[in-house]
C-alpha positions as CSV (number, residue, x, y, z in Angstrom):
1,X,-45.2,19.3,86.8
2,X,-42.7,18.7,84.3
3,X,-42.5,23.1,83.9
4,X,-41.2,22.9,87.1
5,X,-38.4,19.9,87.0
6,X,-35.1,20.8,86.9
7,X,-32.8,20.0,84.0
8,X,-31.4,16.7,83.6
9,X,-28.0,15.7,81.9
10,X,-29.6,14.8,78.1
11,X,-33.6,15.9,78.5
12,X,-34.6,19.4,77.9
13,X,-37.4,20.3,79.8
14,X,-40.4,22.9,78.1
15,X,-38.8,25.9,79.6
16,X,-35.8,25.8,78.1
17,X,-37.4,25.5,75.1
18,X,-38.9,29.0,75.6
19,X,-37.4,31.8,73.5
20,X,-35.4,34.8,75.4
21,X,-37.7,38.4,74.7
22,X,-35.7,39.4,71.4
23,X,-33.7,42.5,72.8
24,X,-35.1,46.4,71.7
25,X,-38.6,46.1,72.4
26,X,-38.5,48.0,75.5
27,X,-36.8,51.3,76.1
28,X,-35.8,52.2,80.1
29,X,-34.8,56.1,81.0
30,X,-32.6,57.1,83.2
31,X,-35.5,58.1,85.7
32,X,-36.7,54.1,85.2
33,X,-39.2,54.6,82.9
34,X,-40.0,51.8,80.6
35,X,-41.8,52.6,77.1
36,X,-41.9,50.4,74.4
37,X,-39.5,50.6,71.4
38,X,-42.3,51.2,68.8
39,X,-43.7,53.9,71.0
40,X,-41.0,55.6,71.9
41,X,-40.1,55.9,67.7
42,X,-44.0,57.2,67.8
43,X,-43.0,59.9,70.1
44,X,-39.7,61.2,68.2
45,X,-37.4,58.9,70.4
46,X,-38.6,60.9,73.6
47,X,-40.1,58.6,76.6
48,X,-43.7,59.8,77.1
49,X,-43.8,59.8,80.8
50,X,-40.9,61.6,81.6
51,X,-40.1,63.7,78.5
52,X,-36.0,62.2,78.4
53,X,-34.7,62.9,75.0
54,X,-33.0,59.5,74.2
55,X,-29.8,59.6,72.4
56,X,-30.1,59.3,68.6
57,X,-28.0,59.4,65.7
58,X,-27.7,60.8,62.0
59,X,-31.0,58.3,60.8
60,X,-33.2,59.0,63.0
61,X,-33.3,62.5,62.9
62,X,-32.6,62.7,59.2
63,X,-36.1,60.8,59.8
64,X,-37.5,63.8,61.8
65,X,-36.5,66.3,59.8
66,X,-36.5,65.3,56.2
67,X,-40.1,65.3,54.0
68,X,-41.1,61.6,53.7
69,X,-37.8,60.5,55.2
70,X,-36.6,61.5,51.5
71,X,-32.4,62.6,50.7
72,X,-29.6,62.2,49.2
73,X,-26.8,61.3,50.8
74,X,-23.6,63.5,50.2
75,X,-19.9,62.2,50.3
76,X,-20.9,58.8,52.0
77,X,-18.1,56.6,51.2
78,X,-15.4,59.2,52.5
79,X,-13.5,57.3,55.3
80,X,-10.6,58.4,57.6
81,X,-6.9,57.2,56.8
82,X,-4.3,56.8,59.4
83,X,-0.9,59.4,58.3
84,X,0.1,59.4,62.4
85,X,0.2,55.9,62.2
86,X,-1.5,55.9,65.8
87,X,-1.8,52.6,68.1
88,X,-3.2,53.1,71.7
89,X,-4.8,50.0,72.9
90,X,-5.2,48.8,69.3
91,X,-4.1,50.5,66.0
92,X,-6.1,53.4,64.8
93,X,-7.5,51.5,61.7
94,X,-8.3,48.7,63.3
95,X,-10.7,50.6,65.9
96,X,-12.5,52.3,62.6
97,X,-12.9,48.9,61.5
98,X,-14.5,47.5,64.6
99,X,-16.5,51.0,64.3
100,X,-17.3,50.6,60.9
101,X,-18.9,47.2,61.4
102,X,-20.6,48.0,64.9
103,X,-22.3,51.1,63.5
104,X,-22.8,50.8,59.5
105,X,-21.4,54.1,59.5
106,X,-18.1,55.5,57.3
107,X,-17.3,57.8,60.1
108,X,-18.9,59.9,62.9
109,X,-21.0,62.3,60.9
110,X,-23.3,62.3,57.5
111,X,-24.3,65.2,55.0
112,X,-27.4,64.9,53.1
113,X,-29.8,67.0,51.0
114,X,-33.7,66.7,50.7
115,X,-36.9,69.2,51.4
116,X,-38.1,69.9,55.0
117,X,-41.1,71.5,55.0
118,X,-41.1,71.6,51.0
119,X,-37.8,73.6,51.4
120,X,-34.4,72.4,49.8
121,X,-31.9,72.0,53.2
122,X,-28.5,70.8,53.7
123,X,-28.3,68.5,57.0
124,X,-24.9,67.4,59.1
125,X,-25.5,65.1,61.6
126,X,-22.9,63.9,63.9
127,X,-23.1,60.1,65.5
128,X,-22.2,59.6,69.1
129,X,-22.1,55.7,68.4
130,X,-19.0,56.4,65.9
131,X,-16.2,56.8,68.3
132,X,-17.6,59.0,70.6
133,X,-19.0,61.2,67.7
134,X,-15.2,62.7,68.2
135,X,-13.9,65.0,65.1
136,X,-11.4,64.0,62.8
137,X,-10.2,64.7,59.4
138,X,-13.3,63.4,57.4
139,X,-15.7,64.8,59.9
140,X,-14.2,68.4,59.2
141,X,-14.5,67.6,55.3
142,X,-17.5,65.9,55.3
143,X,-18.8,69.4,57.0
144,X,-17.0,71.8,54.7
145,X,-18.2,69.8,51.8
146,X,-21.6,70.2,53.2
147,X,-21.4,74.0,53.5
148,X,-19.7,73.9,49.8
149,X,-22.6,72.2,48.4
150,X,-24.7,74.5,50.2
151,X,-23.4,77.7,48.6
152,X,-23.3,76.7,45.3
153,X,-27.0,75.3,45.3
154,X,-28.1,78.5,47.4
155,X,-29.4,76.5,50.2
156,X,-29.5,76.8,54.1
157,X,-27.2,74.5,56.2
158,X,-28.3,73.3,59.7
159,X,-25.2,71.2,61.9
160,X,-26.6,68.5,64.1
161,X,-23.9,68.3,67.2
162,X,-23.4,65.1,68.9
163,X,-19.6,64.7,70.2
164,X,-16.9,63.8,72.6
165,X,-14.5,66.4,70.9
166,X,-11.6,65.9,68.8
167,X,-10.0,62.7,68.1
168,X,-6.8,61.9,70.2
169,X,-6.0,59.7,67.2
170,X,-5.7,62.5,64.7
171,X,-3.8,64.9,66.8
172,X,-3.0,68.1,65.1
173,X,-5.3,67.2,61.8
174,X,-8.2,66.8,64.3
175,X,-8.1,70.3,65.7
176,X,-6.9,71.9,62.5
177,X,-11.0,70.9,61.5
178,X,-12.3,73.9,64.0
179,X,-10.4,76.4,61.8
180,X,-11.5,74.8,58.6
181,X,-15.3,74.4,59.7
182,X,-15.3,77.6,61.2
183,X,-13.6,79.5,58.1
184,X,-16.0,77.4,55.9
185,X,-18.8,78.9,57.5
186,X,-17.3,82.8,57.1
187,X,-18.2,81.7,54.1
188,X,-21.7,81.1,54.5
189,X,-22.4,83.8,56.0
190,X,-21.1,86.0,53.2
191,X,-23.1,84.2,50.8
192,X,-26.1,85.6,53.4
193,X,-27.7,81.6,53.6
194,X,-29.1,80.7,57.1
195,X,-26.8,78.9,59.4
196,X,-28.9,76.7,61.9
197,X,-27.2,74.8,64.2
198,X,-28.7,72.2,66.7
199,X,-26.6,71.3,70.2
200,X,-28.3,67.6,71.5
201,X,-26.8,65.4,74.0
202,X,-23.4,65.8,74.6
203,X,-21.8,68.8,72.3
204,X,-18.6,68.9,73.9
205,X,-14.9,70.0,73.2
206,X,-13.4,71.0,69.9
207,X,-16.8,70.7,68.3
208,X,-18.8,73.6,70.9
209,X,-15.3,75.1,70.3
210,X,-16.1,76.0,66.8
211,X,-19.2,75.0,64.3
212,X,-21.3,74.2,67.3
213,X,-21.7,77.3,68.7
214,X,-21.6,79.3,65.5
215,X,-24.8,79.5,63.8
216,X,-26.9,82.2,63.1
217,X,-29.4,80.2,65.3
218,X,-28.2,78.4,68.5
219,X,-30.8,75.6,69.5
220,X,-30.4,72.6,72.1
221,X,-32.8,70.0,73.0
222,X,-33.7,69.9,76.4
223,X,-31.3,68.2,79.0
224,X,-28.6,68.2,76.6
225,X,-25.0,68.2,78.4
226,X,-22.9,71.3,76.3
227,X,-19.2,73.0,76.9
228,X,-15.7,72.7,76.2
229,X,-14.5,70.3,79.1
230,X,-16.9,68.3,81.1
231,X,-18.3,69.3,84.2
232,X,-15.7,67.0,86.4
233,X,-12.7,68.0,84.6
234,X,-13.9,71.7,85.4
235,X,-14.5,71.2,88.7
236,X,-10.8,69.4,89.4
237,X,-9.6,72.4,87.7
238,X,-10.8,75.0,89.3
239,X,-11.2,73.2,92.4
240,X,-14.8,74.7,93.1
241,X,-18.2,73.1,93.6
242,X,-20.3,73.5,90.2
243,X,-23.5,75.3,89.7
244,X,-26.6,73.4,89.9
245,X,-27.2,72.0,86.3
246,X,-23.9,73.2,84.8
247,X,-23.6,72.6,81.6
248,X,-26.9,71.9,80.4
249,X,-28.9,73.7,77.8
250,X,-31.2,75.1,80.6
251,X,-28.3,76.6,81.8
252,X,-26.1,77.8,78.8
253,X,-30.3,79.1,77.6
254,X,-30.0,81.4,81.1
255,X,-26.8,82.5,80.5
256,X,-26.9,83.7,77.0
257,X,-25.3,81.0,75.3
258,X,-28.2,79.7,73.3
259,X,-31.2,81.3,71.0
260,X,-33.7,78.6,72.1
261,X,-34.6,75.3,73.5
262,X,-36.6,72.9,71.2
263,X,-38.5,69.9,72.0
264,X,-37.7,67.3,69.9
265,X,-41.0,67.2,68.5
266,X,-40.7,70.5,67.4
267,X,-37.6,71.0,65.7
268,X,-38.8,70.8,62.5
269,X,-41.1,73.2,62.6
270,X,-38.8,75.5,64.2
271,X,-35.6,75.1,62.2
272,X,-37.6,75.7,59.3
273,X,-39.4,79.2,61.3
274,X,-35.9,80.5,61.9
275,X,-34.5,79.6,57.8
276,X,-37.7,81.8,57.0
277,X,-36.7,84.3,59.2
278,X,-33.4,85.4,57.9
279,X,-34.1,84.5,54.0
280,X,-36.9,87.2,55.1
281,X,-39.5,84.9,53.4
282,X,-43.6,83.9,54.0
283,X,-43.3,81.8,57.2
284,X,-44.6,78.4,55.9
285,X,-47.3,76.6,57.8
């Protein structure tokens, strides 16, 4: 009977001796699935039973989409500085601190090189968990780096979107990025390498304002929210009831604002279809 005695001042009984379950073994979706973490890394970070793409960031799809989870990292250690000198609830360096050591990440997106498929490609991937995935300074560089590196190596450049929008903490140097991005990838195109660009859940603001919705290919995964301003902020604007799944990537697909919706599963295969396509090579298997 002891199991079921309450605690006494100085004795601890067997159950609290028991350990908690250690915290990520089980996944819940937003429908109330549950799926186990292992399983639901099986299953490209999609639950099983109801096909919800979970939110991920740079690693695990650099994990998805690289050969062998093989690549080299480009520009890793560039980090944002603070010119504005911005403080809203706590100064702006000390948030990328806290940011820094929450996440392990420099800043909200990461460039790397490596094969998909056995091809040579050039990955940006933005990461929501970084500040809202919002676009500053070193975002815009690390992604005109990216499209540098690119060009001179003769290699095609897919943009992984994941963001809140521009960061309130930059200002003017924030939204000077969609100009830079956006000439940067002029750029690309002259040089006639494939621009594949990849809206997930949520592409919003500044970033769908430029390099998001730019490439030669426009895919989305399925559910994802995309647009400038979010669907509330729309709807107190204009003062009308929405559409029906405004703002998703089923809708912007109906609408003509994207080439294609991919299942997770199958991005791989067709981002590397579409870089085939336009460098009007032998579709690999």
């Amino acid at each position: 009977m002891a199991w079921f005695k309450r605690k006494e001042k100085g004795i601890q009984t067997a159950t609290d001796q028991k350990k908690d379950t250690p915290k990520g073994l089980w996944y819940k979706s937003p429908t109330g699935k549950i799926v186990e973490a292992d399983e639901l890394a099986k299953n490209f970070y999609v639950s099983p039973e109801d096909d919800y793409h979970v939110r991920i960031g740079s690693k695990e799809y650099f994990s998805i989409l690289f050969d062998d989870n093989t690549f080299k990292e480009l520009d890793e250690n560039l980090t944002a500085k603070d010119p504005l000198k911005f403080v809203d609830t706590k100064p702006y360096p000390e948030r990328l601190t806290t940011a820094q050591e929450k996440t392990g990440l420099k800043d909200a997106v990461r460039t790397a090189v490596g094969k998909s498929k056995g091809q040579d490609v050039v990955i940006c991937c933005m990461d929501f968990a970084f500040v809202g995935g919002s676009m500053g300074s070193v975002v815009g560089e690390k992604i005109t780096r990216g499209i540098d590196y690119a060009i001179k190596n003769n290699l095609p450049f897919v943009m992984i979107s994941k963001s809140g929008g521009a960061r309130m903490q930059e200002a003017a140097l924030s939204l000077m990025q969609l100009a830079k991005t956006s000439a940067k990838l002029a750029q690309l195109a002259e040089a006639k390498l494939p621009y594949i660009s990849l809206c997930t859940d949520p592409t919003t603001g500044g970033t769908t304002a430029s390099y998001a919705m730019l490439g030669d290919i426009n895919i989305a995964e399925p559910g994802a929210l995309i647009g400038f301003a979010g669907p509330r902020v729309v709807k107190e604007a204009t003062g009308q009831d929405l559409p029906d799944g405004f703002q998703t990537s089923e809708f912007l697909l109906e609408h003509g604002f994207l080439d294609f919706i991919s299942h997770r599963r199958e991005l791989k295969k067709k981002i590397n279809l579409y870089i085939d396509l336009i460098l009007n090579q032998p579709v690999r298997a």
